[in-house]
KEPA-652534 format. One line per 2 residues: number of its first residue (from 1); their letters; for each residue x, y, z of C-alpha. Coordinates in steps of 0.5 Angstrom, whole numbers, plus 500, padded with zeros to 3 digits. Each point is the difference from the previous one (the first is absolute). Example, Ala and Ser with C-alpha at 12.3 -4.5 7.8 and 13.67 -1.06 7.14 Angstrom:
1) as) 525/491/516  502/507/498
This chain:
1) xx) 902/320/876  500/494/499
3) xx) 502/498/492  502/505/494
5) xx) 498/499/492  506/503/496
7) xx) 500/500/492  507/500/497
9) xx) 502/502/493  505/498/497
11) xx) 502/504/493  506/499/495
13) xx) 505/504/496  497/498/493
15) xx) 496/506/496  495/500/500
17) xx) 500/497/508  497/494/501
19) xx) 497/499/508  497/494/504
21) xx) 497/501/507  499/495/505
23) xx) 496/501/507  504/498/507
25) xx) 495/498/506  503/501/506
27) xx) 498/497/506  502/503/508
29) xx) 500/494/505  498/502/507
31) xx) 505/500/505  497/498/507
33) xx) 502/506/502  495/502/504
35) xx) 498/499/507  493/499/502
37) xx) 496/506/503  495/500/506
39) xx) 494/505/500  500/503/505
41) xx) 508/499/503  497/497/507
43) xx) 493/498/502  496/500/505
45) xx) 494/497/502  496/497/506
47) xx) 496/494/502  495/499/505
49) xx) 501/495/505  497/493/501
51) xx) 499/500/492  500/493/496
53) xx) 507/497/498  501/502/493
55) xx) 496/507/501  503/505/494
57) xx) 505/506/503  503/503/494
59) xx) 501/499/492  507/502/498
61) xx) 501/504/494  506/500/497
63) xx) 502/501/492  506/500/496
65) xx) 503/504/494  503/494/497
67) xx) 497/495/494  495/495/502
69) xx) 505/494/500  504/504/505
71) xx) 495/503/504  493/497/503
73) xx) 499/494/503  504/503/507
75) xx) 501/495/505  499/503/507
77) xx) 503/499/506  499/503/508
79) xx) 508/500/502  498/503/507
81) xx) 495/501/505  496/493/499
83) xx) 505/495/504  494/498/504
85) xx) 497/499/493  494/503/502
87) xx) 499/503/492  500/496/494
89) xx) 502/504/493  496/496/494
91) xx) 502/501/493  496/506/497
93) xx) 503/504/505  494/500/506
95) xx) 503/500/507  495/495/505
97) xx) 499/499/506  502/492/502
99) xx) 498/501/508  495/503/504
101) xx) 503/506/503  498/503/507
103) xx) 500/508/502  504/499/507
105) xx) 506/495/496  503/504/495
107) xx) 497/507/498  505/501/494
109) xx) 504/497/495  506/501/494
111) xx) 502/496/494  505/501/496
113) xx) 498/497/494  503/498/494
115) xx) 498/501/492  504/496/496
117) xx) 499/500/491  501/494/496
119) xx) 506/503/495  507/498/499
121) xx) 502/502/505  495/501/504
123) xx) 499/507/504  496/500/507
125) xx) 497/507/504  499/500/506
127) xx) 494/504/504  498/500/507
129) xx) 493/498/502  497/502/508
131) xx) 494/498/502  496/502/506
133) xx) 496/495/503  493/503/503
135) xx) 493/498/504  495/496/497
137) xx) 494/504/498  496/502/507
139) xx) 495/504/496  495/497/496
141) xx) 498/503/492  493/504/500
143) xx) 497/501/493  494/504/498
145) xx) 494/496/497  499/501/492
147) xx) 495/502/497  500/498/492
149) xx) 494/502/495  501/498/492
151) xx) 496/502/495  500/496/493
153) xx) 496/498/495  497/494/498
155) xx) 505/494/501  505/504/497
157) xx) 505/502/506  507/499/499
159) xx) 503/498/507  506/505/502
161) xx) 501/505/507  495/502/503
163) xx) 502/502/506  506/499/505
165) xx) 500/499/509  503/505/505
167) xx) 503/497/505  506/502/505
169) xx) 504/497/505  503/504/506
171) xx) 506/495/501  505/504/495
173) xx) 503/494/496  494/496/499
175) xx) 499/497/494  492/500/499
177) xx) 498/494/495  493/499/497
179) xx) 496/494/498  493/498/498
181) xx) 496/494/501  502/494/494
183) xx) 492/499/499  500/507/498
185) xx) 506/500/494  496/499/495
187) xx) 496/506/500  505/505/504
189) xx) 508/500/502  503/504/504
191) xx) 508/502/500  504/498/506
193) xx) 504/507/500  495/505/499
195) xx) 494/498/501  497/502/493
197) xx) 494/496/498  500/496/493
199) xx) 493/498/498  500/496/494
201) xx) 495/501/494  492/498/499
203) xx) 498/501/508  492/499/501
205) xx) 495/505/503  500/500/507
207) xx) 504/501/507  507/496/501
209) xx) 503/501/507  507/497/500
211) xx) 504/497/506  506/504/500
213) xx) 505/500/506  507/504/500
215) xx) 506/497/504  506/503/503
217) xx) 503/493/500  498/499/508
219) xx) 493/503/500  495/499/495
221) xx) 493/505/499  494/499/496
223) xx) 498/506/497  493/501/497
225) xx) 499/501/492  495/500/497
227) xx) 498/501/492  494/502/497
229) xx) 499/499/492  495/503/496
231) xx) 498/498/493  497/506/496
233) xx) 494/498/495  500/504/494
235) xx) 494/504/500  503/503/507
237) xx) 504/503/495  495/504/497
239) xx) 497/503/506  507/503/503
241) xx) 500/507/502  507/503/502
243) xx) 501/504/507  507/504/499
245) xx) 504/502/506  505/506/501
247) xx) 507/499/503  501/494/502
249) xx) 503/493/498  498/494/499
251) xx) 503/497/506  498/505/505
253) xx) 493/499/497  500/492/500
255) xx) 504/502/508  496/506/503
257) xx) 493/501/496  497/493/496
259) xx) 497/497/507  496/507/502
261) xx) 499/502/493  497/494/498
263) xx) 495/500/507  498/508/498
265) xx) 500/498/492  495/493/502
267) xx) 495/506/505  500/505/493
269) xx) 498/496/495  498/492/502
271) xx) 492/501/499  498/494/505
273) xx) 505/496/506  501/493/494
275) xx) 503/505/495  507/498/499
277) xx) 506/506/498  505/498/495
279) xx) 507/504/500  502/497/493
281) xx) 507/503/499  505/506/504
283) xx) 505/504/496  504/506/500
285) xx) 498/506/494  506/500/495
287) xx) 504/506/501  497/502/506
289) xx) 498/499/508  493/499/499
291) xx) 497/492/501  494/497/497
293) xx) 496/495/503  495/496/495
295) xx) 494/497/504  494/496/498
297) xx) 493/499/505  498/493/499
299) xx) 491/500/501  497/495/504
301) xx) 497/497/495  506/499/496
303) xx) 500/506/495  504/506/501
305) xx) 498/507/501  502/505/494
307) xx) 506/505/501  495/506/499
309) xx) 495/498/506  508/498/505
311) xx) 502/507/497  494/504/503
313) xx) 502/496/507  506/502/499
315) xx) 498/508/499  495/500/506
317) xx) 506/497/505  506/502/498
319) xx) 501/505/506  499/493/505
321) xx) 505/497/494  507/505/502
323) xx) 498/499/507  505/494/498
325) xx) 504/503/495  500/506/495
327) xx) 497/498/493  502/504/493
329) xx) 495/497/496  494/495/499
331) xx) 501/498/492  494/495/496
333) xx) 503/502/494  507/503/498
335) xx) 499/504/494  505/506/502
337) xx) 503/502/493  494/497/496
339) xx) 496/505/498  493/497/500
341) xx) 494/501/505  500/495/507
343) xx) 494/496/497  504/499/493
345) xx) 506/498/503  501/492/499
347) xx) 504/497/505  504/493/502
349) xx) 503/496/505  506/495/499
351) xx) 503/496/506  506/497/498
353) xx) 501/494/506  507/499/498
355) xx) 503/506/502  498/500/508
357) xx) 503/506/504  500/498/507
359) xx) 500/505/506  503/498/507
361) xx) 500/501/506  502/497/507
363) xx) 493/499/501  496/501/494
365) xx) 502/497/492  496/502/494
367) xx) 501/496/493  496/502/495
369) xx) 500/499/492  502/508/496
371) xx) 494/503/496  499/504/494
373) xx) 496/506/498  499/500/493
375) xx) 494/506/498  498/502/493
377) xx) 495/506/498  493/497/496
379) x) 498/508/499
């Protein structure tokens, strides 16, 4: 407890009693009584050989319970284990390397290192910190190539995540690291640690392919990804027709199904080879494990082909269709709860291209703006 307020009375004989009171502050000052404490007690850690000088091993962790005057900054120490003064121990607690090590000199070593406060007195922690010096990587990164479609509205992408690398390497201790090339920045970044990849607002139709590579600190390997982005036009709005999937997710569809359904989709209902098959926006059936699949068929000419005409397609190919994947449903209209006729039912579409949902796989990444059905009877 570090302070208490008391609020004393005091109250004499007269009659009738008279009484004043006062408030008393009482301020605790902190002792340094508290030795400063390493989380976990003893490390260890390992680093390759033939590493740079300078290569950060380890970050110390230490707290302490006293107040901060008496606490933090902390000096560091190594007291042990570094008479050749092969690590150094900078202010923040990182233990670095300050010599290039090699496998066959030494596989092993163990510091003491001291803690010290900055109280009155001060109080030091020691902990001990053995460190294992292994192989230089003999292995090479191996990385899948990605493949990332965008979907968006007209000059209204917000930029975010739209998909993330899978990379793995054999050697155990490996510390992969992704980098893009600096000419691409303005449109796209990567993050060095998880290899998720960031595209920034107002991307233009079109096909990017980025120059990425990912590295193990001794090799480097390129990797293949490219991004596709699709602006939609609003009178493909218009003309949307739903395909309505059972039992499975969006990932597994955008991983396991889009690539062949899209080929069979693009047999059952493209009228002439120079058509083109719009796939707008994927999202999960609140509430269930139904997926629904918004779609539009863009004519040669320009103009788009009306939902009751791709319907009618749909119908005569449906068994062709859950050769790839079981439908629940081909929706135009959704007037379920409306009492009305199919012909008096009116509906809209709304997309809103700053909620984007995107569904990532190791191979395949789909980002696409969330859309809205809003239906109401004219009867």
């Amino acid at each position: 407890i570090s302070g208490y307020s008391l609020v004393v009375q005091a109250r004499d004989s007269g009659t009738p009693p008279l009484s004043s009171s006062v408030t008393v502050n009482v301020d605790i000052s902190d002792v340094n009584d508290n030795s400063p404490v390493f989380t976990p007690a003893n490390y260890t850690a390992v680093i390759q050989e033939n590493k740079p000088v300078g290569t950060s091993i380890l970050q110390l962790v230490v707290t302490d319970k006293d107040s901060f005057h008496n606490g933090p900054p902390f000096t560091f120490t190594i007291l042990t284990g570094n008479e050749e003064e092969e690590f150094t121990l900078d202010p923040h607690g990182v233990l670095r390397s300050a010599v290039i090590f090699k496998h066959m000199v030494s596989t092993e070593y163990v510091l003491c290192v001291q803690a010290k406060d900055s109280g009155r007195p001060q109080q030091v922690s020691h902990t001990y910190v053995q460190v294992r010096v292994i192989e230089e990587s003999i292995h090479k990164p191996t990385a899948i190539p990605l493949e990332i479609f965008i979907v968006t509205m007209e000059d209204d992408f917000p930029g975010g995540v739209i998909g993330k690398i899978h990379a793995t390497d054999q050697d155990v201790y490996d510390v992969l690291t992704y980098t893009l090339k600096s000419e691409q920045k303005s449109l796209f970044k990567v993050n060095s640690h998880d290899g998720k990849i960031i595209a920034l607002g107002g991307l233009d139709n079109g096909k990017y392919v980025l120059n990425v590579s990912v590295s193990d600190g001794r090799f480097q390997v390129p990797i293949d990804v490219v991004v596709h982005v699709e602006q939609l036009l609003q009178e493909m709005l218009q003309n949307t027709v739903t395909i309505r999937f059972e039992n499975v997710s969006p990932e597994d569809f955008v991983g396991l199904h889009m690539h062949g359904f899209r080929r069979t989709l693009r047999n059952a209902v493209l009228s002439q080879k120079q058509d083109s098959l719009h796939i707008i926006s994927i999202q999960p059936v609140a509430g269930s494990s139904q997926l629904d699949m918004l779609f539009a068929v863009q004519m040669h000419s320009g103009g788009f082909y009306k939902p009751a005409y791709l319907i009618q397609k749909l119908t005569n190919a449906r068994r062709h269709l859950e050769n790839v994947i079981r439908i629940s449903a081909i929706v135009e209209k959704n007037c379920s709860g409306l009492d009305c006729q199919e012909q008096h039912c009116e509906q809209s579409l709304s997309i809103d291209s700053h909620s984007l949902m995107t569904y990532s796989t190791a191979r395949i990444s789909f980002v696409c703006p969330r859309f809205y059905r809003n239906a109401r009877c004219m009867c």
